[in-house]
KEVO-143527 format. One record per residue: z, x, y of N, C-alpha, C, O in turn; residue in three letters; residue number from 1. Coordinates in nm, 2 decimals, decimal comma, m for minus. Layout:
<rs>
<r n_w="Z" n_u="X" n_v="Y" ca_w="Z" ca_u="X" ca_v="Y" c_w="Z" c_u="X" c_v="Y" o_w="Z" o_u="X" o_v="Y" rose="ALA" vopa="NUM"/>
...
</rs>
This chain:
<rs>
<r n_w="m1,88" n_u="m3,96" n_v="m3,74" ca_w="m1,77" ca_u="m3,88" ca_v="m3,69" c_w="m1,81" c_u="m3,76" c_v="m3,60" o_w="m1,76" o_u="m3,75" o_v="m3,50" rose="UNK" vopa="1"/>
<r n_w="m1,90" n_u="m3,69" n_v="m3,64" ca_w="m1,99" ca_u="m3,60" ca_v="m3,53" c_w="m2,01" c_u="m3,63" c_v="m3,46" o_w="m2,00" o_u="m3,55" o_v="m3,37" rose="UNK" vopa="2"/>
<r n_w="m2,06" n_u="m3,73" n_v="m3,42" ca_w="m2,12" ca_u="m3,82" ca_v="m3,26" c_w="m2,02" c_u="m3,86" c_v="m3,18" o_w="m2,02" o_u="m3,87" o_v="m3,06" rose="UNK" vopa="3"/>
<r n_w="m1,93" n_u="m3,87" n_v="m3,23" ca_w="m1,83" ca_u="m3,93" ca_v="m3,16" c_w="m1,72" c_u="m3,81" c_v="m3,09" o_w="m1,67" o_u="m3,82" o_v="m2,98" rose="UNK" vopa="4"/>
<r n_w="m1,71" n_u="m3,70" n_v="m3,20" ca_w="m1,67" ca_u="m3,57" ca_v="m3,13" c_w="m1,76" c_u="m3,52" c_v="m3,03" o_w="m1,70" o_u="m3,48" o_v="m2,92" rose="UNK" vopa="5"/>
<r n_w="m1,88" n_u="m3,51" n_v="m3,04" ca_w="m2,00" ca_u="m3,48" ca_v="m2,94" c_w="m1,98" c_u="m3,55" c_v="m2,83" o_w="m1,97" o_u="m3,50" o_v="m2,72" rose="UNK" vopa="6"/>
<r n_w="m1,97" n_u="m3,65" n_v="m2,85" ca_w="m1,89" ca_u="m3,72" ca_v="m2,69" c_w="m1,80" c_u="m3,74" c_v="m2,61" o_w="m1,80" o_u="m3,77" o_v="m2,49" rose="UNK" vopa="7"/>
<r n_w="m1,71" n_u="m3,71" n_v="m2,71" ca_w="m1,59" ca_u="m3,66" ca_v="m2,64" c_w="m1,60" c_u="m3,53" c_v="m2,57" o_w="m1,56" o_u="m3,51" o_v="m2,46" rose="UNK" vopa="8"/>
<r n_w="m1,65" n_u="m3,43" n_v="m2,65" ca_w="m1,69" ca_u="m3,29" ca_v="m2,62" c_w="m1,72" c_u="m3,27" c_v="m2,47" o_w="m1,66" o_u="m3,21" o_v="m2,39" rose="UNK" vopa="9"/>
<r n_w="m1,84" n_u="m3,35" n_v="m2,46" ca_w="m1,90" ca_u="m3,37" ca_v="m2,35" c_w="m1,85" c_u="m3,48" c_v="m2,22" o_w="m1,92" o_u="m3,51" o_v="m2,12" rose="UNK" vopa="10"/>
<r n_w="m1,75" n_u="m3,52" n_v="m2,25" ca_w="m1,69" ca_u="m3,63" ca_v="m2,17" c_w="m1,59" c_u="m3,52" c_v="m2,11" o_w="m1,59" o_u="m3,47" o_v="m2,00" rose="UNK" vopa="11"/>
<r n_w="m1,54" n_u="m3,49" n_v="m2,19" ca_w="m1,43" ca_u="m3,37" ca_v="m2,15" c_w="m1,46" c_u="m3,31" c_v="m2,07" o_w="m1,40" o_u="m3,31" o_v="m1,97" rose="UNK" vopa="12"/>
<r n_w="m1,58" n_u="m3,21" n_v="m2,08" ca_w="m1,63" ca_u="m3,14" ca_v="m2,02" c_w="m1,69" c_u="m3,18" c_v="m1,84" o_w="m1,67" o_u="m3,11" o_v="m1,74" rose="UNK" vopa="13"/>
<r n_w="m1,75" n_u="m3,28" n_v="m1,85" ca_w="m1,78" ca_u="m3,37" ca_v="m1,73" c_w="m1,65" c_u="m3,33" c_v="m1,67" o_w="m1,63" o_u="m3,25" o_v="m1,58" rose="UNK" vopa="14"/>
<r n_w="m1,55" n_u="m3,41" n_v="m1,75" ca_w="m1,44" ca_u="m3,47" ca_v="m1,62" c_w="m1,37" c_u="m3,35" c_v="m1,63" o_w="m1,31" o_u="m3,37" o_v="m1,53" rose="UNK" vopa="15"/>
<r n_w="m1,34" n_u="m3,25" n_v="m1,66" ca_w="m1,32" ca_u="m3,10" ca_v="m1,60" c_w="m1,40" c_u="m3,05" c_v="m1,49" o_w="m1,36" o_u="m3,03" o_v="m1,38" rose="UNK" vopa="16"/>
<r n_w="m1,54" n_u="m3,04" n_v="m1,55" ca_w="m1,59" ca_u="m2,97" ca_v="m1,43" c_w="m1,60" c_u="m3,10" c_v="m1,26" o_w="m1,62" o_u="m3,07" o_v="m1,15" rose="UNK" vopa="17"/>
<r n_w="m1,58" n_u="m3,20" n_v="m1,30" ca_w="m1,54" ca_u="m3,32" ca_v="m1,22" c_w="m1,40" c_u="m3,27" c_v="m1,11" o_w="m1,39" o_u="m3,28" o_v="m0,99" rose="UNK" vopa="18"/>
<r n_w="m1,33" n_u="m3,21" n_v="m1,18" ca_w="m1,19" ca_u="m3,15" ca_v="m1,16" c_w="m1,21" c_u="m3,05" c_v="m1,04" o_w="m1,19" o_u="m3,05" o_v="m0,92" rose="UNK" vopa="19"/>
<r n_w="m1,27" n_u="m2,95" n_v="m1,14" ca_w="m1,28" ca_u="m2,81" ca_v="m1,03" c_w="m1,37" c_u="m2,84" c_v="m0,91" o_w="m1,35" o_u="m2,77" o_v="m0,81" rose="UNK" vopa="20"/>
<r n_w="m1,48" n_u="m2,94" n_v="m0,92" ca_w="m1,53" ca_u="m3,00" ca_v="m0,76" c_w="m1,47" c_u="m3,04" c_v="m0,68" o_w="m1,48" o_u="m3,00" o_v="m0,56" rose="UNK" vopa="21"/>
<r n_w="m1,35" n_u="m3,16" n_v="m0,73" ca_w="m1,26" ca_u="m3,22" ca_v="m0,63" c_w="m1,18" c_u="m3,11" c_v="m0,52" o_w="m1,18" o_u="m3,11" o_v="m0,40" rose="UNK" vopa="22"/>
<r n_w="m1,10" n_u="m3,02" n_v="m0,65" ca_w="m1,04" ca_u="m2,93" ca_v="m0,61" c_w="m1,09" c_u="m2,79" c_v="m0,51" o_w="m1,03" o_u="m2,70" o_v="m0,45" rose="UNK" vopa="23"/>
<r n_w="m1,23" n_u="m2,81" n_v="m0,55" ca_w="m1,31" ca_u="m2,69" ca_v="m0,46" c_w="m1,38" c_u="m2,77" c_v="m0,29" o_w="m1,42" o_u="m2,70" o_v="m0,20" rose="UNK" vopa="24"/>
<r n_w="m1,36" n_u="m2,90" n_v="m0,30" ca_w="m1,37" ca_u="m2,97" ca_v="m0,20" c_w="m1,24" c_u="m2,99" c_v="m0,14" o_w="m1,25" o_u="m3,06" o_v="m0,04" rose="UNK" vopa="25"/>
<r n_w="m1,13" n_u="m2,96" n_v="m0,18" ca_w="m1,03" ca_u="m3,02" ca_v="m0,08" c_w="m0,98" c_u="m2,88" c_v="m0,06" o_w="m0,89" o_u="m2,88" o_v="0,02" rose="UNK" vopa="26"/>
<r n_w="m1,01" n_u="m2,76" n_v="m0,09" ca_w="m0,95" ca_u="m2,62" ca_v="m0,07" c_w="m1,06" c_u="m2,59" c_v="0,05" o_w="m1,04" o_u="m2,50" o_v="0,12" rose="UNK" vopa="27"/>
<r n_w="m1,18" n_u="m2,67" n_v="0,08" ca_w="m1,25" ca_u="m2,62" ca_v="0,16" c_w="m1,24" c_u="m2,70" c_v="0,28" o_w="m1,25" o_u="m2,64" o_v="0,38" rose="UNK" vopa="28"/>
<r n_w="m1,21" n_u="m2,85" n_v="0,28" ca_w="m1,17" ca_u="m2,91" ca_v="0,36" c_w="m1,03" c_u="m2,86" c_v="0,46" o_w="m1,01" o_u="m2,87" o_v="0,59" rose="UNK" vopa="29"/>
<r n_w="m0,94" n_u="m2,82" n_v="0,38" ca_w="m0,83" ca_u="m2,78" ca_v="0,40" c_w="m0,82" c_u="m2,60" c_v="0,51" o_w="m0,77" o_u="m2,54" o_v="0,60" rose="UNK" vopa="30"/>
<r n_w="m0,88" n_u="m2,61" n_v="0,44" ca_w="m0,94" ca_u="m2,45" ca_v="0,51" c_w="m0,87" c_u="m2,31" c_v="0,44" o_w="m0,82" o_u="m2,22" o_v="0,51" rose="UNK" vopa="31"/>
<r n_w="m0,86" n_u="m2,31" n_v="0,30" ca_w="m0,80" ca_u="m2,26" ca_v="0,23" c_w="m0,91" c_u="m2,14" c_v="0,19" o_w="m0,91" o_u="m2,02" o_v="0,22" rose="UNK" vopa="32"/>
<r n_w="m1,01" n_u="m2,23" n_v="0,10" ca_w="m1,13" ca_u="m2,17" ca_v="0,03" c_w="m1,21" c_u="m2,09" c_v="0,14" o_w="m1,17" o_u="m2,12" o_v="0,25" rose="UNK" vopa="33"/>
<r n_w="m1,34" n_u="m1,98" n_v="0,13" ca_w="m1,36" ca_u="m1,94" ca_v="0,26" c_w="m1,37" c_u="m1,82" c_v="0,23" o_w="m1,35" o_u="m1,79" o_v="0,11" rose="UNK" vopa="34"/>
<r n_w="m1,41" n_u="m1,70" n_v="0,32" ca_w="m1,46" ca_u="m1,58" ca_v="0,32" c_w="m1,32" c_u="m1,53" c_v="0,41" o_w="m1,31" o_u="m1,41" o_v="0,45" rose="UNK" vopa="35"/>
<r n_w="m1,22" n_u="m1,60" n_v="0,44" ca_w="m1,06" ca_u="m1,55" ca_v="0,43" c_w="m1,01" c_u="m1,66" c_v="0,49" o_w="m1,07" o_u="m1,77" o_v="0,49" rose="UNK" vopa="36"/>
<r n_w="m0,88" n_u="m1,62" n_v="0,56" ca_w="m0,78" ca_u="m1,68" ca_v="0,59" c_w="m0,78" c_u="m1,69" c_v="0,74" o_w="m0,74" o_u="m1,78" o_v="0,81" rose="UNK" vopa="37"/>
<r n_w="m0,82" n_u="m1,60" n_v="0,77" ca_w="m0,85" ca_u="m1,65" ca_v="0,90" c_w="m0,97" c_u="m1,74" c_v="1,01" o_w="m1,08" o_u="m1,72" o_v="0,97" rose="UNK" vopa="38"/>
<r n_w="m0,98" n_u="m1,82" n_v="1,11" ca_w="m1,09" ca_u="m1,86" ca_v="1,12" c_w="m1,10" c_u="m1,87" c_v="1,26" o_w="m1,01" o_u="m1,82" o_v="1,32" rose="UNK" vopa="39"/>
<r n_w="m1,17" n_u="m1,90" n_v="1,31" ca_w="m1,26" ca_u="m1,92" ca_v="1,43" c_w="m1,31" c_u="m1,73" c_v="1,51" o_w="m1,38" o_u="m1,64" o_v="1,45" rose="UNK" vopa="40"/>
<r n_w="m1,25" n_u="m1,72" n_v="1,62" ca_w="m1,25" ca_u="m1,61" ca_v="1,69" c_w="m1,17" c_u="m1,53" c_v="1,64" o_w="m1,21" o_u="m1,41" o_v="1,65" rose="UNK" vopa="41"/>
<r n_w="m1,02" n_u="m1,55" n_v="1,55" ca_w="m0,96" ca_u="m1,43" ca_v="1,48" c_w="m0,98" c_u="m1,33" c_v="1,40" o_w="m0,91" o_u="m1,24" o_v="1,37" rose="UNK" vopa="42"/>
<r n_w="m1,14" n_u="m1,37" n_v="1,37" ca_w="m1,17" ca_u="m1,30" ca_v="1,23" c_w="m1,26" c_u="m1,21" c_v="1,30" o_w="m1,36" o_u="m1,23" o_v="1,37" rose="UNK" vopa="43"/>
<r n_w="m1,17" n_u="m1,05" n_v="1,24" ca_w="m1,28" ca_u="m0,92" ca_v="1,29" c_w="m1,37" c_u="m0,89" c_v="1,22" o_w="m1,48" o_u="m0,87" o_v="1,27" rose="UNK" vopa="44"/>
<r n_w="m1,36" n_u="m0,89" n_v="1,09" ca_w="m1,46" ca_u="m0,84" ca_v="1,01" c_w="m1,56" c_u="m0,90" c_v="0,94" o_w="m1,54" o_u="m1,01" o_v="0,88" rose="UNK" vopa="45"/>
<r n_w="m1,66" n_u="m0,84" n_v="0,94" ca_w="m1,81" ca_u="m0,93" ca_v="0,85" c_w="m1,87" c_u="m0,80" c_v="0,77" o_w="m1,84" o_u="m0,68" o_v="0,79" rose="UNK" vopa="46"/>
<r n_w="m1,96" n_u="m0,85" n_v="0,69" ca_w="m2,08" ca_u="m0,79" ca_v="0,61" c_w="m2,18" c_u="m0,83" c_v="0,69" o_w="m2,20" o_u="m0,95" o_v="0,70" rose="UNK" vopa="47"/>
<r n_w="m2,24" n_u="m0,76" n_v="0,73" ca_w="m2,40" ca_u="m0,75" ca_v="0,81" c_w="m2,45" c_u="m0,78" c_v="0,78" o_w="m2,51" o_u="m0,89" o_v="0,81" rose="UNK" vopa="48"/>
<r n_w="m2,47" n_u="m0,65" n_v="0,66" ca_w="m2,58" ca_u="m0,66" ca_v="0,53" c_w="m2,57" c_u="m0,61" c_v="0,42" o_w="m2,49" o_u="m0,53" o_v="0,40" rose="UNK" vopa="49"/>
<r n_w="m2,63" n_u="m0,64" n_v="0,32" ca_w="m2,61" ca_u="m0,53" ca_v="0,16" c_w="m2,73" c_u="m0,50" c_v="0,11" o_w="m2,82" o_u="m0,59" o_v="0,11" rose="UNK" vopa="50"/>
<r n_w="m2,76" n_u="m0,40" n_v="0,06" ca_w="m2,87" ca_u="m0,34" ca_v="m0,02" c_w="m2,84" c_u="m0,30" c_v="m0,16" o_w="m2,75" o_u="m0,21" o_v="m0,17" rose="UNK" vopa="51"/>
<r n_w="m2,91" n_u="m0,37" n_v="m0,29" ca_w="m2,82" ca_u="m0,27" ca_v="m0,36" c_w="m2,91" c_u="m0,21" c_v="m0,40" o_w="m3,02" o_u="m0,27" o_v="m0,40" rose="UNK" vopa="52"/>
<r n_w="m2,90" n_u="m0,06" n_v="m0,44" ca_w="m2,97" ca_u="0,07" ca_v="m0,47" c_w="m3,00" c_u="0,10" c_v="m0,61" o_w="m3,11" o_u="0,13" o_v="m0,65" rose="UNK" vopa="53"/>
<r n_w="m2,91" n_u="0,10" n_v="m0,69" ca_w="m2,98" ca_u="0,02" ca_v="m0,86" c_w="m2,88" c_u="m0,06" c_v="m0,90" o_w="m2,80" o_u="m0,13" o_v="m0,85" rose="UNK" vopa="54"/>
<r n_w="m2,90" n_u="m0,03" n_v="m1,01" ca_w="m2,76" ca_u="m0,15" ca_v="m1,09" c_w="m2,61" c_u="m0,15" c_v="m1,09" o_w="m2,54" o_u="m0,24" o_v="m1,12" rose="UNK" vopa="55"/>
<r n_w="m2,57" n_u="0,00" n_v="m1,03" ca_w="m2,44" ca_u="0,04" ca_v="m0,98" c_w="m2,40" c_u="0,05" c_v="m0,87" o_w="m2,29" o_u="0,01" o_v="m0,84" rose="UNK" vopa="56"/>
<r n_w="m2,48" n_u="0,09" n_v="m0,79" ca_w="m2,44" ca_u="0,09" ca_v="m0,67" c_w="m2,49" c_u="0,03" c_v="m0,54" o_w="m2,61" o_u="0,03" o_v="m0,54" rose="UNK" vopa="57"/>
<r n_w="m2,41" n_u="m0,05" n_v="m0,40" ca_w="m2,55" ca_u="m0,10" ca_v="m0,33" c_w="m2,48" c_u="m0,08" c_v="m0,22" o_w="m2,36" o_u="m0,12" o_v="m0,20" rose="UNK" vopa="58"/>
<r n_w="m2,58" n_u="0,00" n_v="m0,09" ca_w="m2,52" ca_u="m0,01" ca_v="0,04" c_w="m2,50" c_u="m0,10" c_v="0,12" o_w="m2,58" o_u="m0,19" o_v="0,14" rose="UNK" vopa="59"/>
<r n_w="m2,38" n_u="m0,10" n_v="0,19" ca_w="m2,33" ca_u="m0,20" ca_v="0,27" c_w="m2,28" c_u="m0,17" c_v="0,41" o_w="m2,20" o_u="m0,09" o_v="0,45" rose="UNK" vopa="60"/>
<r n_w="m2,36" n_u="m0,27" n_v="0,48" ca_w="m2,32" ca_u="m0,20" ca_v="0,66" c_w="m2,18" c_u="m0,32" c_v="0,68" o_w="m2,22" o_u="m0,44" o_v="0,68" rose="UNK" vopa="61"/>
<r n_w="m2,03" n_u="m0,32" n_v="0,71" ca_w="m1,99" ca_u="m0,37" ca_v="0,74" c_w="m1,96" c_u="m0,36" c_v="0,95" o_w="m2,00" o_u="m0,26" o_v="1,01" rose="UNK" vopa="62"/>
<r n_w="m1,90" n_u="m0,46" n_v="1,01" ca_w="m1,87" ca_u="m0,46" ca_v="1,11" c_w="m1,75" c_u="m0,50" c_v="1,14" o_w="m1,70" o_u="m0,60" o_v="1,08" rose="UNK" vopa="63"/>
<r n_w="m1,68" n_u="m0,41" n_v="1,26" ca_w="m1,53" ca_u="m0,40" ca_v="1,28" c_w="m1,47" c_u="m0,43" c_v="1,40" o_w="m1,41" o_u="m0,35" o_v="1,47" rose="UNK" vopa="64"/>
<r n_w="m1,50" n_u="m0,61" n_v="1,44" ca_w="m1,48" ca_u="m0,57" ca_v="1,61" c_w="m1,62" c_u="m0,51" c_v="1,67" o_w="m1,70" o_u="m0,52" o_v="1,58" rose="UNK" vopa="65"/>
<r n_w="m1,65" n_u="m0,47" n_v="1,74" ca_w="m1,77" ca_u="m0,39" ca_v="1,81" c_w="m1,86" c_u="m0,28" c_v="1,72" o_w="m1,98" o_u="m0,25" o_v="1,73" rose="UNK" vopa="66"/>
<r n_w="m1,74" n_u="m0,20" n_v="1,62" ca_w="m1,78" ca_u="m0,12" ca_v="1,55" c_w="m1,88" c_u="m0,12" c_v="1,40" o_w="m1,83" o_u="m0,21" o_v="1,33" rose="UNK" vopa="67"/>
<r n_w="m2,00" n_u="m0,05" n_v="1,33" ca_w="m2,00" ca_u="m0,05" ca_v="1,21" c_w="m2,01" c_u="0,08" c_v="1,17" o_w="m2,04" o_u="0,19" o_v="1,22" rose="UNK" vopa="68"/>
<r n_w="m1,97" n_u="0,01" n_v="1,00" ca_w="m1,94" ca_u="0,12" ca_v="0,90" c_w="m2,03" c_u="0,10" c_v="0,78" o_w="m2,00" o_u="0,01" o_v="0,70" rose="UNK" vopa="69"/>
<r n_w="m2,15" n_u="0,19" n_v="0,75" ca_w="m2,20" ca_u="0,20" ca_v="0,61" c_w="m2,12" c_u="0,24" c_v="0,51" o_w="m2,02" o_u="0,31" o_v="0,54" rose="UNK" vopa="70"/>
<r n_w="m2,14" n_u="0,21" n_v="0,39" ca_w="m2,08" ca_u="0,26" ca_v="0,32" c_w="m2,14" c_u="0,21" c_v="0,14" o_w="m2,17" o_u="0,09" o_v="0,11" rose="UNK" vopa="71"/>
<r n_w="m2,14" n_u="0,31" n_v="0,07" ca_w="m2,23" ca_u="0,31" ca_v="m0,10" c_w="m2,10" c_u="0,28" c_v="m0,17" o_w="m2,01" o_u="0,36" o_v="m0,19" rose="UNK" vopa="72"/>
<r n_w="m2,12" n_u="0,16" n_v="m0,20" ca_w="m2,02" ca_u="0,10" ca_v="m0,30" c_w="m2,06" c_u="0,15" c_v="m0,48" o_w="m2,17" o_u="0,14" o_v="m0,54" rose="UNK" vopa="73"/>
<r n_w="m1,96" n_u="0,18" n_v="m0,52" ca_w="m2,01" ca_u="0,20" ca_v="m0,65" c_w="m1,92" c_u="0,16" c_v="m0,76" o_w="m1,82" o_u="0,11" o_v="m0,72" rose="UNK" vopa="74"/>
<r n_w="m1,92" n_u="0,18" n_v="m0,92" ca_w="m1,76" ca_u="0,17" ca_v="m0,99" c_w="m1,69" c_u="0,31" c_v="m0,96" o_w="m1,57" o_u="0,31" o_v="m0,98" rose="UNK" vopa="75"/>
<r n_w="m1,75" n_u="0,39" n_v="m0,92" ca_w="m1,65" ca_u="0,53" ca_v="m0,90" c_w="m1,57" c_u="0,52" c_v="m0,78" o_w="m1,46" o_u="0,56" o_v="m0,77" rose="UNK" vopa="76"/>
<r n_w="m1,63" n_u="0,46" n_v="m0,70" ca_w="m1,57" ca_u="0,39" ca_v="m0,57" c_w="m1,62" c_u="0,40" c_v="m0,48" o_w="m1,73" o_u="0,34" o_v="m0,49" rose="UNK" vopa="77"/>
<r n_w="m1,59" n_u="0,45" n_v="m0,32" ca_w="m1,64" ca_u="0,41" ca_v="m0,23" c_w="m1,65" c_u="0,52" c_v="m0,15" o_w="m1,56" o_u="0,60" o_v="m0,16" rose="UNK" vopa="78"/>
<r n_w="m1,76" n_u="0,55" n_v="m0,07" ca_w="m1,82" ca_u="0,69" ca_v="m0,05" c_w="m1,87" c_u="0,65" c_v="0,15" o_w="m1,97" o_u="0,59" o_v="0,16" rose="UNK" vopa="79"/>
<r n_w="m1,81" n_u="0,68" n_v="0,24" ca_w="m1,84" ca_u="0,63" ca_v="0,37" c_w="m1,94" c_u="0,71" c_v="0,42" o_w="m1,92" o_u="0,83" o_v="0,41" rose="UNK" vopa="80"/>
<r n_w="m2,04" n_u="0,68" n_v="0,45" ca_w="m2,19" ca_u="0,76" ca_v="0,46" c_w="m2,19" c_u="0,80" c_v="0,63" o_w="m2,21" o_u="0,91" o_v="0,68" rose="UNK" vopa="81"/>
<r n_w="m2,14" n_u="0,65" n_v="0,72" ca_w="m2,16" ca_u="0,66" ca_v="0,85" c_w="m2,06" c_u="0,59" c_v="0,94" o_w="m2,07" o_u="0,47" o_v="0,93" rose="UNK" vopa="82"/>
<r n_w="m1,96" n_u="0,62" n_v="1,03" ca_w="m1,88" ca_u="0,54" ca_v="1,06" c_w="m1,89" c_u="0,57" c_v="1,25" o_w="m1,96" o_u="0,65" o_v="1,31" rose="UNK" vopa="83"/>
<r n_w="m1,79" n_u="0,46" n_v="1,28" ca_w="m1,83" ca_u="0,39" ca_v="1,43" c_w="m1,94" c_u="0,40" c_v="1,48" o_w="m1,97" o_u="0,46" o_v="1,58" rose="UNK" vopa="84"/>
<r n_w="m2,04" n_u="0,32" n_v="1,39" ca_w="m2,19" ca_u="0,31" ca_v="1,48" c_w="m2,15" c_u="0,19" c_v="1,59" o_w="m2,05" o_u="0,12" o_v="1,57" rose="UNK" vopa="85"/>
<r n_w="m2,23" n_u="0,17" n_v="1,68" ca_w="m2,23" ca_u="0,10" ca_v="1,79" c_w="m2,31" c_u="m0,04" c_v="1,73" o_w="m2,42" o_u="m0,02" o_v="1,67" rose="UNK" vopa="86"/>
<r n_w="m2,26" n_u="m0,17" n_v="1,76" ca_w="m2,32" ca_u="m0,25" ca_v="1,70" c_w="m2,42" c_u="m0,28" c_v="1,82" o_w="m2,39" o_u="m0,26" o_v="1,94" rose="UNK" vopa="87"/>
<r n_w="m2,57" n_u="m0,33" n_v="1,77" ca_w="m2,64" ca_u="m0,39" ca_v="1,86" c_w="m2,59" c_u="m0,49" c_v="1,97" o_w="m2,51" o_u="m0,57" o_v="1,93" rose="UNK" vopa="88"/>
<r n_w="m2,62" n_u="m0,50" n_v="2,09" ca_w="m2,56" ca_u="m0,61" ca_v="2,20" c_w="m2,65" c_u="m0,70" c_v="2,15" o_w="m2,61" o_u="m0,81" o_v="2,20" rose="UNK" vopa="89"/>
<r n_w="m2,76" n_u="m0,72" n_v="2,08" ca_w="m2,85" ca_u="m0,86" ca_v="2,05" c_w="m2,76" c_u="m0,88" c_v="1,93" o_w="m2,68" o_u="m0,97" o_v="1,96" rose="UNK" vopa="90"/>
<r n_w="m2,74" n_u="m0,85" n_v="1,80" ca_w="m2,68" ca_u="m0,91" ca_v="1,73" c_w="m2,50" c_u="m0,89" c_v="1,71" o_w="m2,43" o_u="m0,87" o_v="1,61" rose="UNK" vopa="91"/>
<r n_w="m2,48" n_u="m0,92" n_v="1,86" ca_w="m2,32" ca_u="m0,90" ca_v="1,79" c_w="m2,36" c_u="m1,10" c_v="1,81" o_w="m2,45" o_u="m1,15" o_v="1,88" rose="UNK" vopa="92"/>
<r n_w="m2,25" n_u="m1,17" n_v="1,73" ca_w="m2,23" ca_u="m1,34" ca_v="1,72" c_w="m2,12" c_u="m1,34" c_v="1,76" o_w="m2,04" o_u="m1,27" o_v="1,70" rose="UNK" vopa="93"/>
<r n_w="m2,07" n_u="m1,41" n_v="1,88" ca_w="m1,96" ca_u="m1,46" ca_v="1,96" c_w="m1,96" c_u="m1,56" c_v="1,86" o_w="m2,05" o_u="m1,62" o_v="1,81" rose="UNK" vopa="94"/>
<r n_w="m1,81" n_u="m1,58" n_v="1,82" ca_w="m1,77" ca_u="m1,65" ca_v="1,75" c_w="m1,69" c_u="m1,78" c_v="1,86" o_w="m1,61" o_u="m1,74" o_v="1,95" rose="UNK" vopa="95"/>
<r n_w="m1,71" n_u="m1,93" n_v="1,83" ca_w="m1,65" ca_u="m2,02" ca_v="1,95" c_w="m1,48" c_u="m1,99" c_v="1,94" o_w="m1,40" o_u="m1,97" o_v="1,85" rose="UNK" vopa="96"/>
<r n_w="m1,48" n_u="m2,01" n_v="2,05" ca_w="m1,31" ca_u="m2,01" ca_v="2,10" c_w="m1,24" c_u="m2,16" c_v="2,06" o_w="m1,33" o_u="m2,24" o_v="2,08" rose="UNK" vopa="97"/>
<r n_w="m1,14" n_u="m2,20" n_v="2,03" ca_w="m1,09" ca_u="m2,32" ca_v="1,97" c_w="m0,99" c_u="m2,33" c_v="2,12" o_w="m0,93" o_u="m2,24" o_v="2,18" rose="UNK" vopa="98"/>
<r n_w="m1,01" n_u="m2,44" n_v="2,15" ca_w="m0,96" ca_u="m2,49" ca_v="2,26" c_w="m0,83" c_u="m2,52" c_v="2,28" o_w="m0,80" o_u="m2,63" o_v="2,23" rose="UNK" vopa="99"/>
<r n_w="m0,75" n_u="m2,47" n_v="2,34" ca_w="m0,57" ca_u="m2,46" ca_v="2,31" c_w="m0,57" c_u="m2,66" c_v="2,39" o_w="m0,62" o_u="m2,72" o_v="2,47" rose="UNK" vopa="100"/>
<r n_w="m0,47" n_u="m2,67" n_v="2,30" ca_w="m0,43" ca_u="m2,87" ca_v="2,29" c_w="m0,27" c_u="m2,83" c_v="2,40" o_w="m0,18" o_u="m2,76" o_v="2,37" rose="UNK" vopa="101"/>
<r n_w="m0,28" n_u="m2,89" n_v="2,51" ca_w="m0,12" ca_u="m2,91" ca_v="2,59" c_w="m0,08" c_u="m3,00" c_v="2,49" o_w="m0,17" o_u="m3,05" o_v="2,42" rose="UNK" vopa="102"/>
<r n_w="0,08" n_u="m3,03" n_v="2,46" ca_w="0,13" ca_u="m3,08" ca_v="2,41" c_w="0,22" c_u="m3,17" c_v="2,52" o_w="0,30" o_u="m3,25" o_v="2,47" rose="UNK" vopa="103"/>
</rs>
């Protein structure tokens, strides 16, 4: 009777996490899942980079369009260190333009 729960246990388990792949593959296919909602050239904002500084807190250079913003994330919250720096002209990434379809 134990072995047989043991297997079910673990059968179960399989075909769940079986589940949450299917479903994390079709949210991504779909263009649902993702670092947002928007995609190609519409999307202004990225993370650069992050540092974290100890176990609470870690700095982060975001970018805004042309612009970035440092800023020390913490649980107390959020503390802006440096804002509208000029982004490098070597690492700004042109993102491709999606090709408008005539109908």
């Amino acid at each position: 009777m134990d072995m047989e729960l043991a297997v079910k246990s673990i059968a179960a388990f399989v075909f769940v996490m079986g589940l949450m792949y299917l479903l994390s593959y079709a949210l991504k296919k779909i263009g649902i899942a993702g670092q947002g909602m928007l995609t190609g050239a519409k999307r202004r904002l990225k993370v650069v980079e992050f540092l974290p500084l100890d176990q609470r807190r870690k700095l982060v250079l975001i970018r805004r369009d042309q612009k970035e913003f440092l800023l020390v994330l913490g649980p107390n919250g959020e503390t802006l260190v440096e804002s509208n720096i000029t982004a490098p002209a070597d690492n700004v990434v042109e993102l491709p333009q999606k090709e408008a379809k005539n109908g």
